[in-house]
Steps between C-alpha positions, in 0.01 A plus 500: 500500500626712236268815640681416815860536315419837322345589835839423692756665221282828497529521906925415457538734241243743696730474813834518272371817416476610858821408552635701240307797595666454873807461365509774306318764799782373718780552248354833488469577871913392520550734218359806692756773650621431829294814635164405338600105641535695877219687473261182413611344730432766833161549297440165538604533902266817521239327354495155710565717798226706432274161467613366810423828705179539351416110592614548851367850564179587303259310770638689766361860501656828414799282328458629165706811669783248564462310203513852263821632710701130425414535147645839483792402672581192276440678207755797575734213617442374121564843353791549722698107379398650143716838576772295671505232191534818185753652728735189540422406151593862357882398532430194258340743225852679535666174422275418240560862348892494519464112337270638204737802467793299475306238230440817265919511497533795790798321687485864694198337691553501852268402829452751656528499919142450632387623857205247436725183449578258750824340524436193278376740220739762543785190511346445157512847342901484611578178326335648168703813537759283520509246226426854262783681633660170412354509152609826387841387674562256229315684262784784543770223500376376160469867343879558651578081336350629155655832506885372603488254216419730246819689612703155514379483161564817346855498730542200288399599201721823555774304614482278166471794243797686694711149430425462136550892405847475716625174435291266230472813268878623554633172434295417181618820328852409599424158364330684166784694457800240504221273210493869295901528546536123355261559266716784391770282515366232297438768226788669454637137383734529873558152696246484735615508873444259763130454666591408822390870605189490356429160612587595879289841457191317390555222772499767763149647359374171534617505860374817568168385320499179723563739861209699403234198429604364827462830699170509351365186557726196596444222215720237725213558769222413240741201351687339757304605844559698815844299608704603174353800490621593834841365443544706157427806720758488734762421235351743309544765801871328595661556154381906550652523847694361775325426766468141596129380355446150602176307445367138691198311431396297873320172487256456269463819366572463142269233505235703668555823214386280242111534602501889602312684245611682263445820678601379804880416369467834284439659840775345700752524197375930528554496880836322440625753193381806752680377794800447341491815312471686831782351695719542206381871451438627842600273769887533458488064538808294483337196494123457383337097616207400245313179669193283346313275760189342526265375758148521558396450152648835434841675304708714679759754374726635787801743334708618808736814473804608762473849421394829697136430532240801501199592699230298389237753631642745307505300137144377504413900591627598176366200275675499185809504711706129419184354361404350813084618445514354165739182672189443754215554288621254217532200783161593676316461131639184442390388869836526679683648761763785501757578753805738522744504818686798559655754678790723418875382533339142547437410107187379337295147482236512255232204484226387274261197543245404254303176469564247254192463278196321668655566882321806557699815727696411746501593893852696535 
């Protein structure tokens, strides 16, 4: 019994191994090139044709004649499916070229147009042409992103150094002389005189001090949220002008600000600030409309203008022009939408949408 055991293991294991032998010569067979695949398989036809002519036709006599001249011709018919496979196969090297080219980082790699490729294939080469012409697309878009907020920077930066040589500086060395003239005062034994000017000429420094922070970076954004921080930029803007600035937050949107990222109510607050700026700088407006909704999991920022409009074709030509590049490539990192609606003598209606956090980009 137990020499019939051992005897029964060794033939499992025995035809386990002949499984995996199979196994693996198939897995090797499906692993072959399509053209070596083809040409085993007319081989194969040539070669059971060939049996079955020499079964039917070697009794009969002078059939080896016949029997040579069908061999012949199935085995050019096998070199000929060979030729046709390499040549409708040489459009997939192409592919496979432009694909390794492009994996080495040449995003210059194009498929080429193929006189060999059929329409599936050459269908195939287009739709790689086209998602790297979409590539470097955003590739240049990125490079333009990078390169306009370096210049918003240094602008800034510019902007900031400009207002504390002019201003800041100015008024602390009036506010350093009128201490040295009291000091003077004070030491010539003289009653001193009243401080109310040098208390009013260090409040306005602080003022000045305060502007600046804000123009920087908004602390009432980072403190309070979007909703204040949108409402302390149109009185802000009122107090410096006179058009009429008038802000409404719809529904729930107040509500709905409270889970936007901090980017994303950076970004709107940006697109806001911009807007703004622009009608009040370029747009002539009497009347500027700043409007806060929500819907669709998503913050919007609408800031409508009645002023002369301009050709919107024309401004996103010359980038930099009114921000609008930097406007729509702030929103679009943060997953939004950006729209602007204008034409000239017909005013301006400028729109950003992003996503509160979790909600994902919205459909506009």
């Amino acid at each position: 019994m137990v020499g019939l055991r051992v005897e029964r293991r060794i033939a499992e294991a025995e035809a386990r191994a002949r499984a995996l032998r199979l196994g693996a010569l198939v897995r090797w067979l499906l692993r072959l090139p399509l053209a070596w695949k083809l040409a085993g398989a007319n081989l194969l036809v040539v070669l059971v044709a060939g049996l079955a002519l020499w079964v039917v036709h070697a009794p009969l006599a002078g059939a080896w004649g016949v029997l040579l001249i069908a061999v012949v011709a199935l085995a050019a018919a096998l070199l000929v499916n060979i030729a046709l496979v390499l040549l409708a196969l040489a459009p997939l090297n192409e592919l496979e070229a432009a694909v390794r080219r492009v994996w080495t980082g040449d995003l210059e790699a194009r498929v080429a147009p193929s006189p060999l490729a059929d329409a599936e294939l050459a269908r195939v080469g287009r739709t790689l042409n086209l998602l790297l012409d979409g590539l470097m697309a955003d590739r240049g878009r990125m490079r333009a992103l990078a390169a306009e907020v370096i210049r918003s920077g240094d602008r800034e930066r510019a902007q900031l150094a400009h207002e504390l040589h002019d201003s800041t500086a100015q008024s602390l060395a009036a506010l350093v002389y009128q201490l040295t003239a009291l000091e003077q005062h004070r030491a010539t034994g003289g009653e001193l005189p009243s401080l109310d000017p040098v208390c009013a000429a260090a409040g306005a420094i602080l003022e000045e001090v305060r502007l600046l922070a804000n123009t920087v970076h908004p602390r009432i954004l980072d403190d309070l949220g979007l909703i204040p921080a949108l409402r302390h930029l149109v009185r802000s803007a009122a107090e410096h002008c006179t058009v009429d600035i008038d802000v409404a937050v719809e529904g729930q949107a107040a509500e709905s600000a409270k889970g936007l990222s901090p980017e994303g109510a950076s970004v709107l607050y940006r697109v806001a600030q911009e807007a703004v700026r622009n009608a009040l700088q370029h747009a002539g407006a009497r009347r500027i409309a700043l409007r806060v909704s929500d819907g669709g999991g998503a913050v919007a920022v609408r800031i409508s203008d009645d002023g002369c409009g301009f050709d919107l074709a024309e401004a996103e030509r010359r980038r930099p022009g009114m921000g609008l590049f930097t406007m729509r490539e702030r929103t679009t990192l943060v997953g939004g939408q950006f729209e602007v609606i204008t034409s000239e003598g017909q005013g301006t209606s400028v729109l950003a949408r992003i996503p509160v956090a979790g909600a994902g980009p919205q459909a506009s």
